[in-house]
N, CA, C and O atoms as a Tinker XYZ file with bonds, in Angstrom:
   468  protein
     1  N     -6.755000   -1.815000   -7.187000    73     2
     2  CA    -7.159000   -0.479000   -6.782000    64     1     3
     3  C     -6.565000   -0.147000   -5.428000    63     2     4     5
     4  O     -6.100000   -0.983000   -4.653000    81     3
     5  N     -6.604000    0.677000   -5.299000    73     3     6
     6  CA    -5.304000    1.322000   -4.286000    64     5     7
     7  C     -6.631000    1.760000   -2.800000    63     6     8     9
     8  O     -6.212000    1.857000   -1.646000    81     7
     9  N     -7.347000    1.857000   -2.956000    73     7    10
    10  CA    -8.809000    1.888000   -2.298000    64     9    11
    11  C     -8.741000    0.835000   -1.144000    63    10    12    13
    12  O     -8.701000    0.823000    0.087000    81    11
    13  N     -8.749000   -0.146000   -2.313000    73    11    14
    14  CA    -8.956000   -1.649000   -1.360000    64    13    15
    15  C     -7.962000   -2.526000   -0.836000    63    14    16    17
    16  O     -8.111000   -3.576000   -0.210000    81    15
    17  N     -6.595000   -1.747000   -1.300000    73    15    18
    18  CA    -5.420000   -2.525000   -0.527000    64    17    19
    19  C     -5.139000   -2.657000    0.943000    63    18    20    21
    20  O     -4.290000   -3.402000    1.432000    81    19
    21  N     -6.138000   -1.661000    1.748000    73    19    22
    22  CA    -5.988000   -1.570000    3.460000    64    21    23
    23  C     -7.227000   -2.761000    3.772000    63    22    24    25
    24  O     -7.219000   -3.398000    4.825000    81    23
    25  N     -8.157000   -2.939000    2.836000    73    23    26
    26  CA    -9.094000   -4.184000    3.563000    64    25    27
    27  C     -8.835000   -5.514000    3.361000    63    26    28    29
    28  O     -9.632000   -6.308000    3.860000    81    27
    29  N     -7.711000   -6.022000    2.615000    73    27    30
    30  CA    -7.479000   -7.229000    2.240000    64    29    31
    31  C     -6.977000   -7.611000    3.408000    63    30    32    33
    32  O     -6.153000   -6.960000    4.051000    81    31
    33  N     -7.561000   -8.920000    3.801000    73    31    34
    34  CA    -7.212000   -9.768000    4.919000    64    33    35
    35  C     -5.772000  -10.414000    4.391000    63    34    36    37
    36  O     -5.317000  -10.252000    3.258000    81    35
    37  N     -5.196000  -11.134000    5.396000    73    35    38
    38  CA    -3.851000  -12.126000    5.319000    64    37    39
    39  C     -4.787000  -12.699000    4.483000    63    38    40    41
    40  O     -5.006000  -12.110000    3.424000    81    39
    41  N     -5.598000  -14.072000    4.805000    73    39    42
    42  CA    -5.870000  -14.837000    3.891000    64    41    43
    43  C     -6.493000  -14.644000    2.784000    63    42    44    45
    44  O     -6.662000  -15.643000    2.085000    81    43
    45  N     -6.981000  -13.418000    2.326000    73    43    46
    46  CA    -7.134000  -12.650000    0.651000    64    45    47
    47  C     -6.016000  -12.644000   -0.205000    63    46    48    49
    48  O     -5.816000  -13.017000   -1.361000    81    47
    49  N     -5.059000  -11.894000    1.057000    73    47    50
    50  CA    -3.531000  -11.482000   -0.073000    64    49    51
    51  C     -2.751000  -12.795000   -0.300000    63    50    52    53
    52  O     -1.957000  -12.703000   -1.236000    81    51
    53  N     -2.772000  -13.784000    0.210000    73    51    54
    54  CA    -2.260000  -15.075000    0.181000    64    53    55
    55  C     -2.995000  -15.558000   -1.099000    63    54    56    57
    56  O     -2.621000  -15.621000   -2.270000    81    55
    57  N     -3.873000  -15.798000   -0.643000    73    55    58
    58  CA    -4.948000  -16.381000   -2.081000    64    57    59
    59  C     -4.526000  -15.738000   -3.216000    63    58    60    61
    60  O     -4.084000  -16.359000   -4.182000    81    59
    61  N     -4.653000  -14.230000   -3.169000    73    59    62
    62  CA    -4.202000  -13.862000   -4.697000    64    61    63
    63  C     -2.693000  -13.780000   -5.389000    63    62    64    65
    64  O     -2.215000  -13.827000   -6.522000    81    63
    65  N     -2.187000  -13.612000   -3.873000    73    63    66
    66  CA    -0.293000  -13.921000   -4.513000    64    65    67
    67  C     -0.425000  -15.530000   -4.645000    63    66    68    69
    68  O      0.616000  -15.826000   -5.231000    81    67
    69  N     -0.928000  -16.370000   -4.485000    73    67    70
    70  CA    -0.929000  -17.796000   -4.835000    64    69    71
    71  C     -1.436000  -18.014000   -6.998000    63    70    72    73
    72  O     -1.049000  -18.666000   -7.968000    81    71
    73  N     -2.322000  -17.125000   -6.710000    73    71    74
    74  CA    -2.494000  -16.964000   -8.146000    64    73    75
    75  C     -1.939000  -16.376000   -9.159000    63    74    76    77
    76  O     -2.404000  -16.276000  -10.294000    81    75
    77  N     -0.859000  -15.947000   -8.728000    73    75    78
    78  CA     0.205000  -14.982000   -9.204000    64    77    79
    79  C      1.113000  -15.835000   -9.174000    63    78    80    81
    80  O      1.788000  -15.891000  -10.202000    81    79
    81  N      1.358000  -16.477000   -8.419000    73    79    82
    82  CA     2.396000  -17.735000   -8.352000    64    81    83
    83  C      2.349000  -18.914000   -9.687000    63    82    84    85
    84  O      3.058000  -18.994000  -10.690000    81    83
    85  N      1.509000  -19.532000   -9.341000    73    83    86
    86  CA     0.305000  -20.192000  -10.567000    64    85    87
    87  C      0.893000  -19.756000  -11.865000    63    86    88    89
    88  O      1.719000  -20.355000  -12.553000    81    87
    89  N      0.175000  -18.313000  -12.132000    73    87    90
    90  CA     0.464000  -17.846000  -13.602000    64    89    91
    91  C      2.016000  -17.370000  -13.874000    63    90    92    93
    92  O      2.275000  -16.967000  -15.008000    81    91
    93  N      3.076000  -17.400000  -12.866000    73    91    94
    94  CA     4.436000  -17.303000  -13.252000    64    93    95
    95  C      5.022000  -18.502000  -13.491000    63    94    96    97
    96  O      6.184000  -18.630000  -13.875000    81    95
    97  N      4.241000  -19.407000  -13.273000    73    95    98
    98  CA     4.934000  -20.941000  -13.196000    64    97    99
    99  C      4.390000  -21.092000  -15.051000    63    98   100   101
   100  O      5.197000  -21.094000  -15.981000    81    99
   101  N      2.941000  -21.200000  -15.207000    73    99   102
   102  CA     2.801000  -21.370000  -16.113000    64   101   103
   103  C      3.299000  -20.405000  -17.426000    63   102   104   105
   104  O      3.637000  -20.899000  -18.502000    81   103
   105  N      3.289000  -19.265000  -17.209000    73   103   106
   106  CA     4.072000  -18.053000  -18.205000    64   105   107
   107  C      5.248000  -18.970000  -18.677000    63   106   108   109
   108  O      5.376000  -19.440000  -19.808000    81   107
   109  N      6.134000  -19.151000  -17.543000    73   107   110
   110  CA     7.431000  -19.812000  -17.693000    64   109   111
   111  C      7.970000  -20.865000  -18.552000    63   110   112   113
   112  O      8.948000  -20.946000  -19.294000    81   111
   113  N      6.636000  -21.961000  -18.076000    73   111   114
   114  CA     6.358000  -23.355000  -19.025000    64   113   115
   115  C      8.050000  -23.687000  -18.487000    63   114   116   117
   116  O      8.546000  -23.239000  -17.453000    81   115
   117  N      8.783000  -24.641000  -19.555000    73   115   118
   118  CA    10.260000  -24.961000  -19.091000    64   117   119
   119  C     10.851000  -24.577000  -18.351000    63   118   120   121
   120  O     11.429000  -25.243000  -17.492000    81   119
   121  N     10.875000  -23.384000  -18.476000    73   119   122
   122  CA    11.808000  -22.460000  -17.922000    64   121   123
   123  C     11.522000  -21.849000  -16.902000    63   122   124   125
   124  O     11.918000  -20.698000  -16.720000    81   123
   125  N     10.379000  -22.854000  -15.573000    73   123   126
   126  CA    10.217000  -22.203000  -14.411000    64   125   127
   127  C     10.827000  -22.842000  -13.130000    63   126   128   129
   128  O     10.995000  -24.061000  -13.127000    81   127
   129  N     11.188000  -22.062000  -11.984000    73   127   130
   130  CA    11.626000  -22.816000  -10.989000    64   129   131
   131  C     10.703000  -23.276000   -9.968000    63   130   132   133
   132  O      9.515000  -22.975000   -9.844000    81   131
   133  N     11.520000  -24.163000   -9.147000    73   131   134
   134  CA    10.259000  -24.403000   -8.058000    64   133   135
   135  C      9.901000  -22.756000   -7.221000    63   134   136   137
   136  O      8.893000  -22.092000   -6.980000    81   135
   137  N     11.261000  -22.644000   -7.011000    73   135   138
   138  CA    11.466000  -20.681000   -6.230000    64   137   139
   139  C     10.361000  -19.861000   -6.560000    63   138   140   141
   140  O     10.792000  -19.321000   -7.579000    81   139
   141  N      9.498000  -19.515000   -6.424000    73   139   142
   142  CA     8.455000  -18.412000   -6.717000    64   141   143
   143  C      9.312000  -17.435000   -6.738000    63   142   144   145
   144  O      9.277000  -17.058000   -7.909000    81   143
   145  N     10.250000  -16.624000   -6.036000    73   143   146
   146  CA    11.359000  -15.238000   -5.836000    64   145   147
   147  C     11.840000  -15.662000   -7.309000    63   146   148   149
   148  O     11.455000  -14.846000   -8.146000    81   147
   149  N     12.547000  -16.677000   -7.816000    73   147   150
   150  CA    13.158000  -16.745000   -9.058000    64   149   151
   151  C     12.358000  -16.391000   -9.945000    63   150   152   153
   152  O     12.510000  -15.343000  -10.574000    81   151
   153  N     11.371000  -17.216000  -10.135000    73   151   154
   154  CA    10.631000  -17.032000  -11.114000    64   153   155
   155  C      9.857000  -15.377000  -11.720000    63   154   156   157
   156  O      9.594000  -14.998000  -12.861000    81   155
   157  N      9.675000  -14.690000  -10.330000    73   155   158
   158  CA     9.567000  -13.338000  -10.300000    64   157   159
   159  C     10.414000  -12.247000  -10.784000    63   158   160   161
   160  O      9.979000  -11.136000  -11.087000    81   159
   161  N     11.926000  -12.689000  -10.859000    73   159   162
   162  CA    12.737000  -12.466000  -10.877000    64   161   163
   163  C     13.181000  -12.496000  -12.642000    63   162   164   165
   164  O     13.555000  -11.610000  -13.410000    81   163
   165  N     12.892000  -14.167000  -12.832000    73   163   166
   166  CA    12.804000  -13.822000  -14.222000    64   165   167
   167  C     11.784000  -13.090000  -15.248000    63   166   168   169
   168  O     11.898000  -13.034000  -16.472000    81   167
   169  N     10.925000  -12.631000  -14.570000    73   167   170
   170  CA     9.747000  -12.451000  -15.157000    64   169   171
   171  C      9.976000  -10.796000  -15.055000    63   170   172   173
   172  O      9.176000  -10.017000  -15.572000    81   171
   173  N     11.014000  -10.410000  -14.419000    73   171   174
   174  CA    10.865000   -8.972000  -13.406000    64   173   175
   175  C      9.612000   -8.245000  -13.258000    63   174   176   177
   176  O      9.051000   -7.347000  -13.887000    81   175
   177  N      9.308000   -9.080000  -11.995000    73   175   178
   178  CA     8.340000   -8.652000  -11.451000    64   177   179
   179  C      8.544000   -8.325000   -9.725000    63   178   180   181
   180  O      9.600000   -8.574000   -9.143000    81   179
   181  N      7.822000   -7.968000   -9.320000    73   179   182
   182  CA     7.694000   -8.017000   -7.631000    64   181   183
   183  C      6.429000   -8.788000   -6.888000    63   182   184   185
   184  O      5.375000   -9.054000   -7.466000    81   183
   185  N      6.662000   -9.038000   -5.780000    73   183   186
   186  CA     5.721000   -9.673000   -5.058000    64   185   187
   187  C      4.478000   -8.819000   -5.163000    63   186   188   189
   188  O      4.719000   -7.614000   -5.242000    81   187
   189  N      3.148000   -9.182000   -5.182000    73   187   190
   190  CA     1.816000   -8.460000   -5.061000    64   189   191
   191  C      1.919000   -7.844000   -3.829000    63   190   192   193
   192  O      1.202000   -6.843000   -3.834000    81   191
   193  N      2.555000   -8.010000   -2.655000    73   191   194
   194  CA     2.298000   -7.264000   -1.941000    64   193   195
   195  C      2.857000   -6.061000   -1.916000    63   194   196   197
   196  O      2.287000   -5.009000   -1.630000    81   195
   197  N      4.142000   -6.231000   -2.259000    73   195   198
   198  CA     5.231000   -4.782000   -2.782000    64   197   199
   199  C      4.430000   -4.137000   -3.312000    63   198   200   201
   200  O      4.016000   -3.080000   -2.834000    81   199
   201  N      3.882000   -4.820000   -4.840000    73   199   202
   202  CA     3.253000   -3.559000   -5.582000    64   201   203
   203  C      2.030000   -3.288000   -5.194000    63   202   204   205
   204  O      1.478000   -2.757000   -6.157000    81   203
   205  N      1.175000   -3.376000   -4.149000    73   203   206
   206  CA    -0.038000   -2.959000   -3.654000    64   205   207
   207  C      0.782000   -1.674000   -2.761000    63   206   208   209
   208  O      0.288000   -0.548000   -2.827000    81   207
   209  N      1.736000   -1.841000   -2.136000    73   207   210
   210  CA     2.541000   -0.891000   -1.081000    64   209   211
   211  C      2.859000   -0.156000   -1.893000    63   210   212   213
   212  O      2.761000    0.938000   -1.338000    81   211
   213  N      3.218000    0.013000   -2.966000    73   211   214
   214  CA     4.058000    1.182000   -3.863000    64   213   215
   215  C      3.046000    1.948000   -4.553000    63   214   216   217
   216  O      3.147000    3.133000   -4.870000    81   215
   217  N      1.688000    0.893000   -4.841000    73   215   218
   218  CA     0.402000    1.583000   -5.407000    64   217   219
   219  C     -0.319000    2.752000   -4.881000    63   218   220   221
   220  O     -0.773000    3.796000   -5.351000    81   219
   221  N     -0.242000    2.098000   -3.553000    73   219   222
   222  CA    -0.835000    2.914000   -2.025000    64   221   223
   223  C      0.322000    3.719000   -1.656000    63   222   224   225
   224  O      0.046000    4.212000   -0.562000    81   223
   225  N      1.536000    4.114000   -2.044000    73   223   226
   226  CA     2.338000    5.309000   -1.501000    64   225   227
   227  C      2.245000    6.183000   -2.788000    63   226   228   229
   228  O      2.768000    7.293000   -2.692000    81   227
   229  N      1.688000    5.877000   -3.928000    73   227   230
   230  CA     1.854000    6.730000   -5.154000    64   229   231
   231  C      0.148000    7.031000   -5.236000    63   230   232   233
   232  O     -0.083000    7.739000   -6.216000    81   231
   233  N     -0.762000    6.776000   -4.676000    73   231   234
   234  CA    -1.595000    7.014000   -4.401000    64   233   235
   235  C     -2.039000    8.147000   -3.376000    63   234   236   237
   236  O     -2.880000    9.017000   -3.602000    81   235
   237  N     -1.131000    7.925000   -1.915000    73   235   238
   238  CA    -1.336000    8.871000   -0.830000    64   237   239
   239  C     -0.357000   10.382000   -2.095000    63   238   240   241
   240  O     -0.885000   11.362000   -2.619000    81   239
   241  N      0.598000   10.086000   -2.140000    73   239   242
   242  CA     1.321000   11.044000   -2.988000    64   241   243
   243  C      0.306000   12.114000   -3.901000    63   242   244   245
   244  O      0.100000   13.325000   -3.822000    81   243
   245  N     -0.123000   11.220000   -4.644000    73   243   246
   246  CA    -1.220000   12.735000   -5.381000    64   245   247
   247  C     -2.540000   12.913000   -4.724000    63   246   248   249
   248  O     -3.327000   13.840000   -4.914000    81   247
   249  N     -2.706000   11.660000   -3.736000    73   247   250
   250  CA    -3.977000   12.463000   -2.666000    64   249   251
   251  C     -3.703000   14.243000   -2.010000    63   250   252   253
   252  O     -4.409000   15.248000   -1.926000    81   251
   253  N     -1.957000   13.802000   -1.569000    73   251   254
   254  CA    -1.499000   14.863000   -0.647000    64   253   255
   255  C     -1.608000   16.274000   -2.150000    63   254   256   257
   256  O     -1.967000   17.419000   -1.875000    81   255
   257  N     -1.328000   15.963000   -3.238000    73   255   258
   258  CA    -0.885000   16.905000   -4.420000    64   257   259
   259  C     -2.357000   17.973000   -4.692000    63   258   260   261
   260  O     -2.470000   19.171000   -4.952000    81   259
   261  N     -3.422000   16.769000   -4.465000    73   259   262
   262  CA    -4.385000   17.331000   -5.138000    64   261   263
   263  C     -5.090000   18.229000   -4.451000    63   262   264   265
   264  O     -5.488000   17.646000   -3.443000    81   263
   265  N     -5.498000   19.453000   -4.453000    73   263   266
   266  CA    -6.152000   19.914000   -3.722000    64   265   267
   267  C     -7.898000   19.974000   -2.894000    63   266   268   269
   268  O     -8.547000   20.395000   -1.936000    81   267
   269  N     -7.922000   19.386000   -3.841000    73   267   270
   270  CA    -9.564000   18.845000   -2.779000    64   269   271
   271  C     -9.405000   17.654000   -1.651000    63   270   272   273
   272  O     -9.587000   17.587000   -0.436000    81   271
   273  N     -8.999000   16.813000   -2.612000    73   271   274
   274  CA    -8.534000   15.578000   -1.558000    64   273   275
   275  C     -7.556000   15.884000   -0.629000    63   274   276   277
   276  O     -7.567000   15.014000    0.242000    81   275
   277  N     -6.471000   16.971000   -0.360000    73   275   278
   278  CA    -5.930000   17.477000    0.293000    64   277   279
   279  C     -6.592000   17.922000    1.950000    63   278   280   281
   280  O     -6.199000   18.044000    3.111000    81   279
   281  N     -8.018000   18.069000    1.014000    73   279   282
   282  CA    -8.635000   18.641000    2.941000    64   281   283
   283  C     -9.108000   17.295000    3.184000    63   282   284   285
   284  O     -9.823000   17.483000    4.169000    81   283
   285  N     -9.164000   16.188000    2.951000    73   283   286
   286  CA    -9.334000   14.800000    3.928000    64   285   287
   287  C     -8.767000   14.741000    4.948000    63   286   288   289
   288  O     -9.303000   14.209000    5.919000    81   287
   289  N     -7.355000   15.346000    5.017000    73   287   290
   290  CA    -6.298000   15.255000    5.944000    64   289   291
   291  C     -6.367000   16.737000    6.919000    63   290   292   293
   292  O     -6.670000   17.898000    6.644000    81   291
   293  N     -5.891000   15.997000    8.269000    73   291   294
   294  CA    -5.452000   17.866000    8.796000    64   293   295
   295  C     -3.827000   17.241000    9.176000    63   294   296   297
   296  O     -3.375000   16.104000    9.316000    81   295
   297  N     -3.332000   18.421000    9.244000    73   295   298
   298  CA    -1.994000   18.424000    8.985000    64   297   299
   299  C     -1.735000   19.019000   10.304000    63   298   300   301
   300  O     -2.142000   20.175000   10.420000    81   299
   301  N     -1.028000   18.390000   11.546000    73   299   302
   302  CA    -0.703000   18.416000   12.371000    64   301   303
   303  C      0.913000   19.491000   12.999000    63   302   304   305
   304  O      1.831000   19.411000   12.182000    81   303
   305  N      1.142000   20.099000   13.863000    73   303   306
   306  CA     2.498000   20.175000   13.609000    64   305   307
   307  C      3.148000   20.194000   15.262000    63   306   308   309
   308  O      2.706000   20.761000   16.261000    81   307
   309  N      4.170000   19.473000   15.110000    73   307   310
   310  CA     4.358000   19.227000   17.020000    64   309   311
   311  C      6.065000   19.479000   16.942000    63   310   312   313
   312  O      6.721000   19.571000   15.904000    81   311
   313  N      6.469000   19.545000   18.049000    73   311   314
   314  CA     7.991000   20.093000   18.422000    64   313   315
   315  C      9.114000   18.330000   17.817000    63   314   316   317
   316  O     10.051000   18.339000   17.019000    81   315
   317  N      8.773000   17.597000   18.254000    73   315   318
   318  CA     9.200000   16.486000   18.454000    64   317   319
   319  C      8.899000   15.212000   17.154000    63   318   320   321
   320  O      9.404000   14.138000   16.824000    81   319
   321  N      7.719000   16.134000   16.683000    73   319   322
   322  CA     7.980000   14.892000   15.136000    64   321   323
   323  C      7.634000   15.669000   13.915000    63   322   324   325
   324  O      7.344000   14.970000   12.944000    81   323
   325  N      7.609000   16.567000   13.797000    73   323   326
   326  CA     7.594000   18.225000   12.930000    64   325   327
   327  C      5.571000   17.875000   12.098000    63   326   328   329
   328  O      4.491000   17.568000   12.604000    81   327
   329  N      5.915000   18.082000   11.080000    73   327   330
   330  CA     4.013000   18.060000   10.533000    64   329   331
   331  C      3.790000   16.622000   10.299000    63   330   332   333
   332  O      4.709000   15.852000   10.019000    81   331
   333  N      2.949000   16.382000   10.380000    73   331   334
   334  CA     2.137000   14.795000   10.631000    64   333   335
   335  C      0.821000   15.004000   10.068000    63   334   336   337
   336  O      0.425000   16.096000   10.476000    81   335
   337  N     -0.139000   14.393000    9.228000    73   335   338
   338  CA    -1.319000   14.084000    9.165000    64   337   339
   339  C     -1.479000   13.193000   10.667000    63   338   340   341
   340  O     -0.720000   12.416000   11.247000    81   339
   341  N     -3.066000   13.802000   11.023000    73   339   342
   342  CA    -3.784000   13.150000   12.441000    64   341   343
   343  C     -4.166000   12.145000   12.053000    63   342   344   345
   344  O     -4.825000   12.423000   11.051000    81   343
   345  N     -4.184000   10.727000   12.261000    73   343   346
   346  CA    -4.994000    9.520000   11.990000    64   345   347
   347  C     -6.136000    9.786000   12.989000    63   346   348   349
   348  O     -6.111000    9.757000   14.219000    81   347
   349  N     -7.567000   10.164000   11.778000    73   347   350
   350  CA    -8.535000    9.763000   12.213000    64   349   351
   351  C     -9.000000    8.954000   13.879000    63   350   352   353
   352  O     -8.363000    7.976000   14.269000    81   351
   353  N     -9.869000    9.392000   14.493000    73   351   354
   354  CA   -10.494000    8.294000   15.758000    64   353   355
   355  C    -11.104000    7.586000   15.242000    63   354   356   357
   356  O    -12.025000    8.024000   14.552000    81   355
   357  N    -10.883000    6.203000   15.331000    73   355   358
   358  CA   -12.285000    5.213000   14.798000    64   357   359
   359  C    -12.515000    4.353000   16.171000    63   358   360   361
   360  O    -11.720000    4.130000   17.084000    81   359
   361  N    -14.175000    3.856000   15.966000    73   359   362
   362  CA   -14.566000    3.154000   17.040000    64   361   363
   363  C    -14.523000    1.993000   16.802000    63   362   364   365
   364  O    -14.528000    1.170000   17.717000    81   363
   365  N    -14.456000    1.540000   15.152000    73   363   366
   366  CA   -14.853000    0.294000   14.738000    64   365   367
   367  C    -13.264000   -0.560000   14.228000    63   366   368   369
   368  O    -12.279000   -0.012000   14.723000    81   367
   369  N    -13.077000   -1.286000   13.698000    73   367   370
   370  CA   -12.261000   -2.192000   13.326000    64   369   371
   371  C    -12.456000   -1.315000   11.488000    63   370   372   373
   372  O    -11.633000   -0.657000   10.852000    81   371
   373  N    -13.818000   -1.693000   11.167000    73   371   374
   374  CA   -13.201000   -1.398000   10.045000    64   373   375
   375  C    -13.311000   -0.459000    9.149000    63   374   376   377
   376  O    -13.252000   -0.584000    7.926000    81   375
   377  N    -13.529000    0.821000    9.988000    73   375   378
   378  CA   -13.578000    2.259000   10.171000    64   377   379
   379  C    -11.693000    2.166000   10.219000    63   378   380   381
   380  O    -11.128000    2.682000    9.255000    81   379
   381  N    -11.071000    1.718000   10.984000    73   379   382
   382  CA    -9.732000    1.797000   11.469000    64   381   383
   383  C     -9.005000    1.466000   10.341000    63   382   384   385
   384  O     -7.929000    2.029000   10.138000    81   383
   385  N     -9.627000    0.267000    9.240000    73   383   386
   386  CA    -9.279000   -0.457000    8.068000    64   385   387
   387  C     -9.137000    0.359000    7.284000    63   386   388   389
   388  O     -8.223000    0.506000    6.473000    81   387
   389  N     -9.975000    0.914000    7.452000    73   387   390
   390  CA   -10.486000    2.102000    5.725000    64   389   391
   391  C     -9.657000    2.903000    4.925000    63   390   392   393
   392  O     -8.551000    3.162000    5.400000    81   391
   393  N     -9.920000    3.328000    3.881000    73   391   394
   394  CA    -8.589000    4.247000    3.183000    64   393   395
   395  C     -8.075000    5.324000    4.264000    63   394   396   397
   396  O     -7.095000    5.060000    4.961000    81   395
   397  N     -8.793000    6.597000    4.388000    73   395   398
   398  CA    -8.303000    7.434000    4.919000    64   397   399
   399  C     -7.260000    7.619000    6.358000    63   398   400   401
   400  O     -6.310000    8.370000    6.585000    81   399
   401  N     -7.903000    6.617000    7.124000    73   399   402
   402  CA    -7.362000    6.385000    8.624000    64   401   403
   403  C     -5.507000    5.738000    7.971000    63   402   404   405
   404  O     -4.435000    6.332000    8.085000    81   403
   405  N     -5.831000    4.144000    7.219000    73   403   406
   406  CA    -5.025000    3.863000    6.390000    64   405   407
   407  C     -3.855000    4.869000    5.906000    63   406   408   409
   408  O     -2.689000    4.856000    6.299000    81   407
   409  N     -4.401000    5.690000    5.023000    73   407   410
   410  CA    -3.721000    6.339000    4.167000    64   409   411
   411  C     -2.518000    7.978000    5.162000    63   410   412   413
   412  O     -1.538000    8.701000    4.984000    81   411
   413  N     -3.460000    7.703000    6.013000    73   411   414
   414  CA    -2.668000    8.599000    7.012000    64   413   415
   415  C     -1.675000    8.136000    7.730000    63   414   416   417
   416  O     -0.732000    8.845000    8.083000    81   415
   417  N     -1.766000    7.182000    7.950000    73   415   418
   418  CA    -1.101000    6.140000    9.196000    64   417   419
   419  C      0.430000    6.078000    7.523000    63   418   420   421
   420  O      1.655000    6.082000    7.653000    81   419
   421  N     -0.175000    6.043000    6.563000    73   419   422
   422  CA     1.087000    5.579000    5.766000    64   421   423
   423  C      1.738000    6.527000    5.254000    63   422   424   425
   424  O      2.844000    6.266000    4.781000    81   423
   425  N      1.218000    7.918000    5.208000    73   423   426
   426  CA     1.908000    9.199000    4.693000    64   425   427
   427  C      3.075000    9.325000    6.155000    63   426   428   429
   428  O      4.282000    9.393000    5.926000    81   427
   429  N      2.526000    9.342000    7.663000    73   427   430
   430  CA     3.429000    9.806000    8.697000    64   429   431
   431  C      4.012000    8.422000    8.477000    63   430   432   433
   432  O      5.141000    8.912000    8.485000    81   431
   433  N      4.192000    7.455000    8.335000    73   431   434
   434  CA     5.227000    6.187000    8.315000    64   433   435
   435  C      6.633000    6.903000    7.589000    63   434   436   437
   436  O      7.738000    7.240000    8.012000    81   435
   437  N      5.901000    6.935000    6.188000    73   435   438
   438  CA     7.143000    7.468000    5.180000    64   437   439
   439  C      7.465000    8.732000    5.186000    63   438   440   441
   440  O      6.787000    9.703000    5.519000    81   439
   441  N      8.682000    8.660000    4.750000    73   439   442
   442  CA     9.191000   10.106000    5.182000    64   441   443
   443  C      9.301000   11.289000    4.240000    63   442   444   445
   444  O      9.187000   12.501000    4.423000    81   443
   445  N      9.631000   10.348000    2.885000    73   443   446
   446  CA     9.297000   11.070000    1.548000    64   445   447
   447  C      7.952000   11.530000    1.375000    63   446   448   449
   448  O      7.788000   12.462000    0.587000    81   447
   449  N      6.609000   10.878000    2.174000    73   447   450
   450  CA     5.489000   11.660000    1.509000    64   449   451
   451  C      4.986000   12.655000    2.820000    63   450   452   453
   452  O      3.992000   13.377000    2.891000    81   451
   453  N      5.993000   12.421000    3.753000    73   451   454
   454  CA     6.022000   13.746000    5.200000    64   453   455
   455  C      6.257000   14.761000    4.929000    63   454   456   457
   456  O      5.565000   15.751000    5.167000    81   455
   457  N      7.563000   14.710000    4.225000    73   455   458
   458  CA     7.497000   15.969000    3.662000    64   457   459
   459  C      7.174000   17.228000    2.710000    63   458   460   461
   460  O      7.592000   18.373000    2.537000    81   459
   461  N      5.885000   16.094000    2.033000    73   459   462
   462  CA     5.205000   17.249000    0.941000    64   461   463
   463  C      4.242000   17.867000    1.662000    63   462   464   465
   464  O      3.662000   18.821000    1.142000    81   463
   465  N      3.879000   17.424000    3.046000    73   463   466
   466  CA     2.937000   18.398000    3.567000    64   465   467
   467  C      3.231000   19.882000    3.599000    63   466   468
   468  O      2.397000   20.667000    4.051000    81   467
C-alpha cells in the first residue's frame, strides 16, 4: 500500500526485501544465482524498494488528478522554483513520516508530477 511506504523503517524494508530475496532464490530452484540483482533480473523484476517508489509516484499522480484529494495540498507559486506543493509543518517525527507531508516532499522532488499542478 502506497499509504505505508513513508513509515517503513531501514530495518522493515530490509527484512522484507530479504524475503523477496528468499522467494527468488527458491522460484528459481537450479537456476538461481548467488546475485540477488541476477536473479531479479531473471525473474524481471525490480528491487522492493524501486517498486514502493514508483507505487508512491503513481499514487501522488492521481492524488494530484483527483479532485477532492487535490485540496490536501496548497499549491505554492514563487519566482525561483515556479508552483510547488507546501510541505506541511510538523512538530513530531512521525507527523513528518506521514503520507501527506511525505507525499508532498515527493511531488516537488519530481518534476514530472510538478508539473501537473
Amino acid at each position: 500500500m502506497p499509504l505505508w511506504t513513508f513509515n517503513l523503517t531501514k530495518v522493515m524494508a530490509r527484512k522484507i526485501e530479504r524475503v523477496q530475496k528468499i522467494a527468488a532464490y527458491i522460484i528459481l530452484g537450479k537456476h538461481a544465482h548467488k546475485d540477488y540483482f541476477c536473479n531479479l533480473s531473471m525473474l524481471e523484476l525490480d528491487t522492493l524498494e524501486n517498486r514502493r517508489h514508483k507505487l508512491a509516484m503513481k499514487f501522488a499522480a492521481k492524488t494530484l488528478k483527483h479532485p477532492e484529494h487535490r485540496k490536501l495540498f496548497t499549491v505554492t507559486e514563487s519566482v525561483r522554483h515556479g508552483r510547488r506543493v507546501a510541505v506541511p509543518a510538523s512538530r513530531t517525527t512521525r507527523y513528518e513520516r506521514s503520507t501527506i507531508p511525505s507525499l508532498a516532499r515527493l511531488i516537488n522532488k519530481n518534476e514530472q508530477l510538478s508539473s501537473k499542478l
